[in-house]
C-alpha positions as CSV (number, residue, x, y, z in Angstrom):
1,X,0.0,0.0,0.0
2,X,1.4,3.3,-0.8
3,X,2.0,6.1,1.7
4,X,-0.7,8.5,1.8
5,X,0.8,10.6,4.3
6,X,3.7,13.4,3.9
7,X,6.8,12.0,4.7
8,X,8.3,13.7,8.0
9,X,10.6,15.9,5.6
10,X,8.0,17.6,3.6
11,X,7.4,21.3,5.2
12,X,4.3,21.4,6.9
13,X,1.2,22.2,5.0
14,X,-1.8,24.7,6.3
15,X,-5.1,23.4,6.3
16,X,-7.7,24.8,3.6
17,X,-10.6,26.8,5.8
18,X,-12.7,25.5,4.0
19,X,-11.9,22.2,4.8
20,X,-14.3,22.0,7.9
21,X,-17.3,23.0,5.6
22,X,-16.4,20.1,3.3
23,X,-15.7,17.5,6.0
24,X,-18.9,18.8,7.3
25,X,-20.9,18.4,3.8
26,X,-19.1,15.0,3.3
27,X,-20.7,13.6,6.3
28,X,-24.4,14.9,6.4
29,X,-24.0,13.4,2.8
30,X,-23.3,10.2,3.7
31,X,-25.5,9.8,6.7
32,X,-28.7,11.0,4.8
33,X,-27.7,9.2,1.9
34,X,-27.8,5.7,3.9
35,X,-30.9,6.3,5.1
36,X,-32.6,6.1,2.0
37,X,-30.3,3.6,0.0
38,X,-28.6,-0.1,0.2
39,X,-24.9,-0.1,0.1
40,X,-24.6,-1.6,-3.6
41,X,-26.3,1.9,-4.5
42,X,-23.7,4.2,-6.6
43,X,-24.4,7.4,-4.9
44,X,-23.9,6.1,-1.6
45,X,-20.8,4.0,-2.7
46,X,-19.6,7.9,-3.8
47,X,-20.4,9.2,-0.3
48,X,-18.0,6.2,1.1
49,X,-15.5,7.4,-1.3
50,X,-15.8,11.1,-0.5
51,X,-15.5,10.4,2.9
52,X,-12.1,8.3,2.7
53,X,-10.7,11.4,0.9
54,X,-11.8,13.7,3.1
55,X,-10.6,12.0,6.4
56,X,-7.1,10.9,4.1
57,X,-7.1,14.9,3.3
58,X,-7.3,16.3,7.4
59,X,-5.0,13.4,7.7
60,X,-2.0,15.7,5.7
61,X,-2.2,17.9,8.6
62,X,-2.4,16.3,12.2
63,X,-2.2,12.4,13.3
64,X,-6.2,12.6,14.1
65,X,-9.2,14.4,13.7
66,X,-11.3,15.9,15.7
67,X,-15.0,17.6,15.2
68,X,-16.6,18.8,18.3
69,X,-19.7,20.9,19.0
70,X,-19.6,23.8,21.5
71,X,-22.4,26.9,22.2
72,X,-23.9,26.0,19.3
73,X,-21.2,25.7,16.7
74,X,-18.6,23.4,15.5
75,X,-14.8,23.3,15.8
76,X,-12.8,21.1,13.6
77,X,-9.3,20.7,15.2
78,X,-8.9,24.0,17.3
79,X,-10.6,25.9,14.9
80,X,-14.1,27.4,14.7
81,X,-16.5,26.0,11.3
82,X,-17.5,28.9,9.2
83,X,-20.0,28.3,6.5
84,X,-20.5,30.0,3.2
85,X,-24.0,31.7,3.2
86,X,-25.8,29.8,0.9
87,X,-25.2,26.4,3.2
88,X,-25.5,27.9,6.6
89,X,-28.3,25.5,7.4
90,X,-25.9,22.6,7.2
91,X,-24.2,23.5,10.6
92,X,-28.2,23.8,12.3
93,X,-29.1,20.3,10.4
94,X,-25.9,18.8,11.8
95,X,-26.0,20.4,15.4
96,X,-29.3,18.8,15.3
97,X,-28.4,15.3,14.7
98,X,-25.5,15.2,16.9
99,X,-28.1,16.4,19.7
100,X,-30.8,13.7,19.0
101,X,-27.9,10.6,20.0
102,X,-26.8,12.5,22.6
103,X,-23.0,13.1,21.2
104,X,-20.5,16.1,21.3
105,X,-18.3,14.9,18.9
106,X,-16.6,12.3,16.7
107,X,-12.7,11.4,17.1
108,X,-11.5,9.4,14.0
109,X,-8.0,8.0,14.1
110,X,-5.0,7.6,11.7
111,X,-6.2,4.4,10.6
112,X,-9.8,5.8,9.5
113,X,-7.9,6.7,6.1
114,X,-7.7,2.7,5.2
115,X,-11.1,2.1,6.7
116,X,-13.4,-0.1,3.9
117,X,-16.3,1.3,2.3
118,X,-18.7,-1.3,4.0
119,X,-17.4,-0.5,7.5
120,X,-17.9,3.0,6.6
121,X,-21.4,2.6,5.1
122,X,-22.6,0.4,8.9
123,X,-21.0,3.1,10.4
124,X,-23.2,5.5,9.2
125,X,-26.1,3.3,9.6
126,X,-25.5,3.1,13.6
127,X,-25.4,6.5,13.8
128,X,-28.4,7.0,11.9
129,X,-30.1,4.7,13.9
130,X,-28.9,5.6,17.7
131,X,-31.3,8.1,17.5
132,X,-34.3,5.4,17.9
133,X,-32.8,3.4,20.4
134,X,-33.5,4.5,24.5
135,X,-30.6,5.4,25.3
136,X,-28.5,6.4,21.9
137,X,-25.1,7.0,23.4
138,X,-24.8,4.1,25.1
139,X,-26.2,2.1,22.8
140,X,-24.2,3.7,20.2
141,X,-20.6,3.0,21.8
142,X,-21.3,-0.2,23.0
143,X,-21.9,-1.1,18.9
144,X,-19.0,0.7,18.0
145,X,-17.1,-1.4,20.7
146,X,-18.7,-4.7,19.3
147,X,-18.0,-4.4,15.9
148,X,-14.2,-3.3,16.7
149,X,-14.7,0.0,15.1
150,X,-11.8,1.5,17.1
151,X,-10.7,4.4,14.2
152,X,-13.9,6.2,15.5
153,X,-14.7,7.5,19.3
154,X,-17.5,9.1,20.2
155,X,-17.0,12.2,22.3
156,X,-20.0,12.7,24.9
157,X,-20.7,14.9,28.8
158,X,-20.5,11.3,30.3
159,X,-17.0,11.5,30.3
160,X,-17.1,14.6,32.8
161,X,-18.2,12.1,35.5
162,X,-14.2,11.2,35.5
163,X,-13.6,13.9,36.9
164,X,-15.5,12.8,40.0
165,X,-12.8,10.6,40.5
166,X,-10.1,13.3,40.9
167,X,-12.5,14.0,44.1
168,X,-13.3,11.2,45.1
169,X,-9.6,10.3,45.0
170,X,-8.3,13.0,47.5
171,X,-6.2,12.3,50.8
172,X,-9.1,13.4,53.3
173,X,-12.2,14.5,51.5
174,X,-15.8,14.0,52.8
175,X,-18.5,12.4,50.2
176,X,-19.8,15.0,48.1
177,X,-23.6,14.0,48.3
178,X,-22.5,15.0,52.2
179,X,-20.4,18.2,50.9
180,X,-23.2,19.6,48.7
181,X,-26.1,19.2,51.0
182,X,-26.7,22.4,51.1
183,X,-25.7,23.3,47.1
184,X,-27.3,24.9,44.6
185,X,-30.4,27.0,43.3
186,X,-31.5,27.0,47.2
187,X,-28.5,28.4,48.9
188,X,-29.3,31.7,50.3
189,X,-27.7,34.8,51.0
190,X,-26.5,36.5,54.0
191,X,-26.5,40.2,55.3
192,X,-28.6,43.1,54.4
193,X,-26.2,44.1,51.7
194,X,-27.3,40.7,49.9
195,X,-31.0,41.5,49.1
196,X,-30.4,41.6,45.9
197,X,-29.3,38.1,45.3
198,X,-31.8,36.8,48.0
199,X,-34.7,37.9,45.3
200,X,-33.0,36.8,42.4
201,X,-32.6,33.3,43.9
202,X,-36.2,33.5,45.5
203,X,-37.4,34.6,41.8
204,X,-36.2,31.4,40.3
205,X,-37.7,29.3,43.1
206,X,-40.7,30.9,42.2
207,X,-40.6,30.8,38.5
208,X,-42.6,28.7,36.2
209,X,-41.7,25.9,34.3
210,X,-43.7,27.9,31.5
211,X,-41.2,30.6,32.1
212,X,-38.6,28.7,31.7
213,X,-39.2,27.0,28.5
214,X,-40.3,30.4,27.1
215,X,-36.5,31.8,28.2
216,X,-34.1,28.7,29.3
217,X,-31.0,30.5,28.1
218,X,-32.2,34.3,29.2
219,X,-30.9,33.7,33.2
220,X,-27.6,34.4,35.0
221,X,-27.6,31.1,36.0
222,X,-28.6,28.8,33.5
223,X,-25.6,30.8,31.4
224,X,-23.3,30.5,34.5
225,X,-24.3,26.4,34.4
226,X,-23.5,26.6,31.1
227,X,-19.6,27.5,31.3
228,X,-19.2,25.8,34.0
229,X,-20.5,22.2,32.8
230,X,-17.8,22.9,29.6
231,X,-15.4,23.8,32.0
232,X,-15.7,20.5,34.3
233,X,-15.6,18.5,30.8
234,X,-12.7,20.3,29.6
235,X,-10.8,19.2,33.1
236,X,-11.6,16.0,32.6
237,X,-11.2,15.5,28.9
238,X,-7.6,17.0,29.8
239,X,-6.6,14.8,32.3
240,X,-7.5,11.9,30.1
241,X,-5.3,13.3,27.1
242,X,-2.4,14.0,29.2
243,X,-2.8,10.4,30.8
244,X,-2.9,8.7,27.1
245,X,-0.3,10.8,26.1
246,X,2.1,9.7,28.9
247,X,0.8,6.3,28.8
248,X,1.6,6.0,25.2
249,X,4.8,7.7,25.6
250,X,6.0,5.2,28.4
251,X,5.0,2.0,26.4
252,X,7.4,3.6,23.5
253,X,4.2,3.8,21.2
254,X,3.1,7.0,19.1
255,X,1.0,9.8,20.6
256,X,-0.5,12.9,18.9
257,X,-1.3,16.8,20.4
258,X,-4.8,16.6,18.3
259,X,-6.7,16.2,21.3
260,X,-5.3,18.4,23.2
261,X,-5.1,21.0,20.9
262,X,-9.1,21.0,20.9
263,X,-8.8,21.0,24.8
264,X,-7.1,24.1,25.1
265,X,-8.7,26.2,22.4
266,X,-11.9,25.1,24.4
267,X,-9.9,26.4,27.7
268,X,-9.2,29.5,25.5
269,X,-13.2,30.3,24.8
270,X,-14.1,30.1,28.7
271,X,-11.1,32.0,29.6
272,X,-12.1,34.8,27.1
273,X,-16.3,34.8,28.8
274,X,-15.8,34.1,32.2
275,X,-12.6,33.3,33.3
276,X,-13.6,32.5,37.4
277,X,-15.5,29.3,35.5
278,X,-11.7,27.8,34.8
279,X,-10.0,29.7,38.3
280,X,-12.7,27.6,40.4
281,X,-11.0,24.6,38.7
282,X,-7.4,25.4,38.8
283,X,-7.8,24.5,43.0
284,X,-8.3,21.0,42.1
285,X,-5.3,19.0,43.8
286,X,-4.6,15.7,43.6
287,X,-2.0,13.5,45.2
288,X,-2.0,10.1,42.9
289,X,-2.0,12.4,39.5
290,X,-0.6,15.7,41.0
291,X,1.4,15.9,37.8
292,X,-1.2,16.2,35.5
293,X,-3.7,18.0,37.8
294,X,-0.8,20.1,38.3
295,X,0.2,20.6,34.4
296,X,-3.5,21.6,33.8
297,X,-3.8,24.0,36.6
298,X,-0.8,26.1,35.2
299,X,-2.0,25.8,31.7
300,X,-5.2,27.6,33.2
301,X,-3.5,30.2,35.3
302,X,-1.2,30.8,32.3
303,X,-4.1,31.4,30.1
304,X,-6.5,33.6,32.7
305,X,-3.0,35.8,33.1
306,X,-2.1,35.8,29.0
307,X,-5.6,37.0,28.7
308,X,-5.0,39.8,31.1
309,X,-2.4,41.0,29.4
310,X,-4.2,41.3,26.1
311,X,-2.7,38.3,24.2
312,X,-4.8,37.4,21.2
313,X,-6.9,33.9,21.1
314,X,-3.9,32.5,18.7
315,X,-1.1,33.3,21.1
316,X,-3.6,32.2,24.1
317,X,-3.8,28.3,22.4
318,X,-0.1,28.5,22.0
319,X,0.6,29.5,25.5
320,X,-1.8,26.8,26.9
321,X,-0.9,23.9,24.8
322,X,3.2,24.8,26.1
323,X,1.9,24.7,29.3
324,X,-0.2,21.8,29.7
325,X,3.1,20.0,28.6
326,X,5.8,22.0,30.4
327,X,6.2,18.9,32.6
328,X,5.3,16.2,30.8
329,X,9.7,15.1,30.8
330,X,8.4,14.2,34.4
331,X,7.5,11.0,33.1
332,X,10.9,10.1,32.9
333,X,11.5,10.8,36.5
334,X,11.7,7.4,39.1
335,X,8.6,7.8,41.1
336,X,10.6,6.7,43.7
337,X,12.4,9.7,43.3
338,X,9.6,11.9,42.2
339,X,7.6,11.2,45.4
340,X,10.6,10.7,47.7
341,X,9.4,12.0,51.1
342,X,12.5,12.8,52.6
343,X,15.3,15.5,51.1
344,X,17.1,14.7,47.9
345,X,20.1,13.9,47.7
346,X,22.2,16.0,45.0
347,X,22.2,13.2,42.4
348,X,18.3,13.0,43.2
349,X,18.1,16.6,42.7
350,X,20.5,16.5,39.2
351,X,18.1,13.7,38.0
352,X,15.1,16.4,38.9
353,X,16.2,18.7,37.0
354,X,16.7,17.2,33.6
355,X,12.7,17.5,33.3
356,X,12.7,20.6,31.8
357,X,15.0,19.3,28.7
358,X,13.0,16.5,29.2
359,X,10.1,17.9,28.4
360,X,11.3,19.6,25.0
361,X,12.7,15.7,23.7
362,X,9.2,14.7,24.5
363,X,7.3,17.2,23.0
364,X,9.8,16.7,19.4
365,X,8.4,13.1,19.5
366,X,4.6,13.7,19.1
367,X,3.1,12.9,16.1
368,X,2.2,16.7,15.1
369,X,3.3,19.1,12.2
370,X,6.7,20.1,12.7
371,X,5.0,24.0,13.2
372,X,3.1,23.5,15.9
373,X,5.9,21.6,18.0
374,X,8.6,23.9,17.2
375,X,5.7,27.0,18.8
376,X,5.7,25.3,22.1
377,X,9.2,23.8,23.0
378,X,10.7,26.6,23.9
379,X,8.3,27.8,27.5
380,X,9.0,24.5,28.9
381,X,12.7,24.4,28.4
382,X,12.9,27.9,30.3
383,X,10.6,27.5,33.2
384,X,12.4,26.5,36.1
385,X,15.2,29.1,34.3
386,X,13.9,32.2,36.8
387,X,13.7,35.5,35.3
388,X,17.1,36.8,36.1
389,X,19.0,33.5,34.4
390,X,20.2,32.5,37.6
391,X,17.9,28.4,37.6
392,X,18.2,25.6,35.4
393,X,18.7,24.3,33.1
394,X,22.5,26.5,33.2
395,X,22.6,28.1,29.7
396,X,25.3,31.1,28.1
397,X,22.9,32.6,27.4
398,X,22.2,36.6,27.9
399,X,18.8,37.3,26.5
400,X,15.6,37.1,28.6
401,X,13.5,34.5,28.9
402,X,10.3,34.4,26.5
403,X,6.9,36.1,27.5
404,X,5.3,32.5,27.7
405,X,8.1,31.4,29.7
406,X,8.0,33.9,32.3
407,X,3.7,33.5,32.6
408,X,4.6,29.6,32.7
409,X,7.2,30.3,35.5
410,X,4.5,32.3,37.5
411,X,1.8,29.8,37.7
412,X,4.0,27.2,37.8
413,X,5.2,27.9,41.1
414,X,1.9,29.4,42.1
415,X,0.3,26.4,42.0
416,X,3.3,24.2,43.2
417,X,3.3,26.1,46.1
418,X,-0.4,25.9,47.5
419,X,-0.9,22.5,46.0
420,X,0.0,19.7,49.2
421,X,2.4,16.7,47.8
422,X,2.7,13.5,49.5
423,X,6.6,14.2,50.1
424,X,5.8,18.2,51.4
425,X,4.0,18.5,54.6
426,X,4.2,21.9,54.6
427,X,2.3,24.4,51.4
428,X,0.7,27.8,51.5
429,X,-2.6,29.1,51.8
430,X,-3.0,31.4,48.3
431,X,-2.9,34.4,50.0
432,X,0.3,34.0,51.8
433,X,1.9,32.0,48.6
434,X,1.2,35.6,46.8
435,X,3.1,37.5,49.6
436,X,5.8,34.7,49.3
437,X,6.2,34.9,45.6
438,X,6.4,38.8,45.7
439,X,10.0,38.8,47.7
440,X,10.8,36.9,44.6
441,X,10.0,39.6,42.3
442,X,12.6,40.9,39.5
443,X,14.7,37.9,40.3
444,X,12.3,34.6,40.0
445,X,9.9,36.0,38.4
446,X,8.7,39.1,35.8
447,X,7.9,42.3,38.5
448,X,5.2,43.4,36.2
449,X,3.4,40.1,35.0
450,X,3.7,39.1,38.9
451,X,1.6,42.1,39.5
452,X,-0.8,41.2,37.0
453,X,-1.1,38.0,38.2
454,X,-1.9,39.2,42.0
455,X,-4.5,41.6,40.8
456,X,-6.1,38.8,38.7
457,X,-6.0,36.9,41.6
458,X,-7.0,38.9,44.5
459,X,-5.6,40.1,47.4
460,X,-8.0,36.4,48.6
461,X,-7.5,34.4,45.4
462,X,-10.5,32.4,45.4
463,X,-10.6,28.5,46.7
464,X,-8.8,30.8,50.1
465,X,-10.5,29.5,53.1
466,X,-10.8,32.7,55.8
467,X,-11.4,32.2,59.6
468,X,-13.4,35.1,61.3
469,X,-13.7,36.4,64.3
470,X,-17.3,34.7,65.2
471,X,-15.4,31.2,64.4
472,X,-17.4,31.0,60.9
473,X,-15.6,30.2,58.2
474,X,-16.0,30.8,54.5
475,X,-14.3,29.7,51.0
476,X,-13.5,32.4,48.7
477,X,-15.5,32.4,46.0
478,X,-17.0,33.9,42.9
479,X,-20.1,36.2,43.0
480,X,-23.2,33.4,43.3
481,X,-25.0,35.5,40.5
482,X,-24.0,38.0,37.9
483,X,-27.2,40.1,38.7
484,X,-25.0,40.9,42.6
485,X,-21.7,42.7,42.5
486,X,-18.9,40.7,41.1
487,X,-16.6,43.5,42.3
488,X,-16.9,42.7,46.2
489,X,-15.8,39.9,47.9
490,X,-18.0,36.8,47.9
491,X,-17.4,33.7,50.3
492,X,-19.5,30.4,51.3
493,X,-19.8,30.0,54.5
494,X,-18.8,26.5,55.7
495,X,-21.0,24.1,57.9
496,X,-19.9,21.1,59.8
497,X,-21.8,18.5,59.1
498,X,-22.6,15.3,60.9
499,X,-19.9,13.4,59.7
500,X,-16.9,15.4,60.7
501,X,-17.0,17.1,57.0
502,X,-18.4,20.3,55.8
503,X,-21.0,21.2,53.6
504,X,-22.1,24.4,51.9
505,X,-23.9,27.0,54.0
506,X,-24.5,30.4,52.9
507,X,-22.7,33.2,50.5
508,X,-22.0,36.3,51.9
509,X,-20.7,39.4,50.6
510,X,-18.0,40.8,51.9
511,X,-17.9,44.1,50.6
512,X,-14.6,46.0,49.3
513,X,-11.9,46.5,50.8
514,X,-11.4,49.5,53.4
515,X,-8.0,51.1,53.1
516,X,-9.1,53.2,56.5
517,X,-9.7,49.8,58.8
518,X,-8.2,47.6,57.0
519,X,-10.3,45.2,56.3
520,X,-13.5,44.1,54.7
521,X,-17.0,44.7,56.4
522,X,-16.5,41.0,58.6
523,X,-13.1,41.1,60.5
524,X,-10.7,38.3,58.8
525,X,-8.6,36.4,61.4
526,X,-6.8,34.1,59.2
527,X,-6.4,32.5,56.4
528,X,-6.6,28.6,56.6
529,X,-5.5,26.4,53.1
530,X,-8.5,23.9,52.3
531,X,-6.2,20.6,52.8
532,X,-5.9,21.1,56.6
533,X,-10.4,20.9,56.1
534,X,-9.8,18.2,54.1
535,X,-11.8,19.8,51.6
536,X,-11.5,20.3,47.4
537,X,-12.8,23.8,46.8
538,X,-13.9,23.0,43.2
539,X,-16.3,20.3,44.7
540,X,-18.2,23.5,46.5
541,X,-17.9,26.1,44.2
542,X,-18.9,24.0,40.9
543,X,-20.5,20.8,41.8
C-alpha cells in the first residue's frame, strides 16, 4: 500500500478553511444518503468514497481528527466552522443530529484513512439509527465497541463524570452527596447588603416551568451552568489526554497533540467569557495524579494571566498547549524519586532537574506538524530558568526569557506552592503563597506580570479559606449570581456536618476592601489552606 501521508521531511502544509465546511458536507452526505439507500447503491458508494478522501485529506495535517460541538457551533481541530451563506443550514441540520444521540463529537483516528467502504457505510447506519434506540449513546458505543470500530470515538458529557474521580480520589475528602447538602439553586444569601441576590434566587424558586421553556438560556444562572458544565468537561477530557499521552509515551508507542489542541482552544473560549469558571477549577489537587492535575492547573492560570495581558486567542492556544506540557519530561523521573518523602540527595536533585530538557525531547516526538511543535518547545525548556537566568537548566545565554516562559514560571510555582504533595507536609494558603512569591519579584519572576497575576487573583485568590472572628468560616468564591456585584468579595460560608465534614452553608458578601480599617466589612482572622479541612474547593464552588 502506498503512503498517503507526507513524509516527515516535507514542510508542513496549512489546512484549507474551507476544509471544515467540506468535511462537514461530506458527512451529512453520507448519513442522509444511507438512510434512503442499500450499500450496492452508486451514490452512496460515492459518499464512502468522499468520505475516505476527506478523512485521508485532514490526515496531511495532524495524526487525528477531531470535530466537536460547542455553544452551538462546530470546531474542527482547534478551529471554529465557518459556513458559506448559501449552506448555513448545514451547521443547524448537523448540530441537530448530533443532539438527537446525545453526542458532542466524533474522534477518528490515523487508521480511518484505510477504513473499507462497508465499515464506513454500517458506520453510518449506527449513527443513523442511535437516535431510535432508548438510550442512543450508550447504545451507540457499545456497537461501535462490538464491531471493533476503534478508528472512530464518540465524544459525549459522560465523560465529565471522570472527573468525580479526581475527588473522590483526595487524601481526606468528605462524600460530596454529604459536601453539597446544602448546594445549589436554594442556597441563600446572608446580610442586608445581599437582598439583591436573596430575590434573584427567591425569583427562580418561584418561576414557572412555563417561564422557563419560554426563556431557558435568558438567566444568569442557567448561562453561569453553562460555562461551568464545559469547563468541568474540559478538566476531565484534559486529564485523560495527558494520561494517554504519557501512557503512550512510556509504552514507546506513538501519541499525537490533536486532542489536546481542541482542549485548550476550548480552555481559551471560557477563559475569554468568564474566566472564574476555569479559576474555580485550577484548585483541584490531587495527590495520585498531581502531575497532571498540576500541568492543567498552570495551563489555566497561564491562560487567565495571558488573557490579562491582552494576548490574542492564537497566542492564548499556543501558550496553553506549552503549558499543559511544560512537565510532561516528568514521566521520565523514578517515582521513587519523584515522590521521595524525605530531602534529595544532590544526584536525586540532578536527575530532577533534567525534566525541563525533558520535556522539549518529549514534546519533538509527538506525532504533530513540525510548526506546531517547534511553537511550544521553547516555555517549557525555560521554566524553572527564573527570570534573572540565575535556575536551570544552566545556559550562556544573555537574553531574557520568553513572554510565555515567564507567565509559565508564575503559575507554575503558584500552583506548586499551595498544592499539598505526599513528600511536602508543609504548602501555603493562596494568600500567603502571593506575599511569598512577591520577595521573589525581579529575580524569579517578571515584577510586572507578577503584579498582574496578584491583581487577577485577589488580594483572597478564590478557593482561600478565611477564619473570622465569630469562628465562621468561609471559602472564597466567585459572586453566586451576575445580577450581585462581582466586584466585592464573595465567600461560602462552611458548615460542619454530621460526619466530621463540611458542607455548603451560605454566601456572603463581603464588601470592598477599606484602606481606612483595614479590612472588609467582617473582621478576617486568618487565612486557613482547604487541605488542613480536608476539603477540594472546586467540589463546592462548581459541583
Amino acid at each position: 500500500m502506498t503512503d498517503r501521508f507526507p513524509k516527515k521531511d516535507v514542510p508542513a502544509m496549512k489546512i484549507d478553511p474551507l476544509a471544515g465546511q467540506r468535511f462537514l458536507q461530506v458527512l451529512n452526505a453520507l448519513f442522509s444518503t444511507a438512510k434512503i439507500h442499500l450499500d450496492n447503491n452508486q451514490l452512496l458508494q460515492n459518499c464512502a468514497d468522499n468520505f475516505s478522501r476527506s478523512i485521508e485529506e485532514l490526515l496531511q495535517f495532524d495524526d487525528e481528527i477531531n470535530l466537536l460541538t460547542s455553544v452551538g457551533c462546530f470546531y474542527l481541530q482547534q478551529e471554529k466552522i465557518f459556513l458559506q451563506r448559501n449552506i448555513s443550514g448545514l451547521a443547524r441540520k448537523m448540530l441537530a443530529y448530533f443532539e438527537k444521540r446525545q453526542i458532542e463529537g466524533l474522534h477518528f483516528n490515523r487508521s480511518a484513512a484505510y477504513v473499507s467502504h462497508e465499515d464506513i457505510l454500517a458506520f453510518a447506519r449506527l449513527l443513523n439509527q442511535a437516535k431510535d434506540e432508548e438510550d442512543p449513546l450508550f447504545w451507540l458505543q457499545s456497537m461501535l465497541e462490538e464491531k471493533n470500530y476503534h478508528w472512530v470515538e464518540i465524544i459525549n458529557t459522560t465523560q465529565a463524570q471522570s472527573l468525580a474521580s479526581i475527588f473522590s480520589s483526595t487524601e481526606g475528602a468528605t462524600p460530596r452527596g454529604k459536601q453539597t447538602g446544602k448546594g445549589g439553586s436554594g442556597q441563600k444569601t446572608t446580610e442586608s447588603g445581599n437582598k439583591q441576590a436573596e430575590k434573584t434566587t427567591a425569583d427562580q424558586k418561584a418561576g414557572s416551568r412555563e417561564d422557563s421553556r419560554k426563556k431557558p438560556a435568558s438567566t444568569p444562572r442557567r448561562r453561569r451552568r453553562r460555562r461551568t458544565q464545559k469547563a468541568v468537561l474540559t478538566y476531565s477530557y484534559a486529564m485523560h489526554s495527558l494520561h494517554e499521552v504519557a501512557e503512550r509515551l512510556n509504552s514507546n508507542k506513538a501519541a499525537g497533540l490533536g486532542k489536546s489542541v481542541q482542549l485548550v482552544q476550548n480552555m481559551v473560549d471560557l477563559v475569554m467569557s468568564d474566566d472564574n469558571v476555569l479559576l474555580d477549577l485550577s484548585t483541584i489537587r490531587d495527590y495520585d495524579d498531581y502531575t497532571f492535575t498540576h500541568s492543567i492547573n498552570v495551563s489555566i492560570l497561564s491562560l487567565c494571566l495571558g488573557n490579562r495581558i491582552g494576548l490574542s486567542k492564537v497566542s492564548l492556544a499556543r501558550l496553553g498547549l506549552s503549558a499543559l506540557f511544560h512537565d510532561l519530561g516528568k514521566i521520565d523521573i523514578p517515582k521513587d524519586i519523584l515522590n521521595k518523602p524525605d530531602k534529595l540527595t544532590e544526584k536525586e536533585f540532578g536527575i530532577v532537574k533534567q525534566h525541563s530538557i525533558n520535556s522539549v525531547r518529549r514534546i519533538l516526538k509527538l506525532r504533530a506538524s513540525y510548526d506546531r511543535k517547534s511553537s511550544i518547545i521553547l516555555p517549557p525548556f525555560e521554566h524553572h530558568l527564573r527570570y534573572d537566568l540565575s535556575g536551570y537548566p544552566k545556559t550562556p545565554r544573555k537574553t531574557p526569557i520568553s513572554l510565555f516562559g515567564r507567565i509559565i514560571t508564575i503559575a507554575d510555582v503558584y500552583d506548586a506552592i499551595t498544592g499539598p504533595r505526599i513528600y511536602r507536609k508543609s504548602y501555603m494558603s493562596p494568600d500567603k503563597a502571593l506575599g511569598f512569591m512577591l520577595k521573589d519579584s525581579a529575580t524569579v519572576f517578571d515584577p510586572i506580570l507578577l503584579k498582574v497575576f496578584i491583581n487577577m487573583l485577589g488580594i483572597y485568590p478564590i478557593g482561600t479559606v478565611l477564619f473570622f472572628e465569630n469562628e465562621e468560616m468561609g471559602l472564597v468564591a466567585q459572586a453566586p449570581d451576575e445580577t450581585v456585584d462581582p466586584q466585592a468579595l464573595w465567600v461560602l460560608l462552611l458548615e460542619k456536618d454530621e460526619n466530621g465534614g463540611y458542607r455548603k452553608g451560605a454566601y456572603l458578601n463581603l464588601g470592598m476592601w477599606n484602606p481606612d480599617t483595614g479590612t472588609f466589612n467582617r473582621r478576617i482572622l486568618k487565612t486557613i489552606h482547604p487541605a488542613d479541612l480536608g476539603i477540594q474547593p472546586a467540589e463546592f464552588l462548581l459541583l
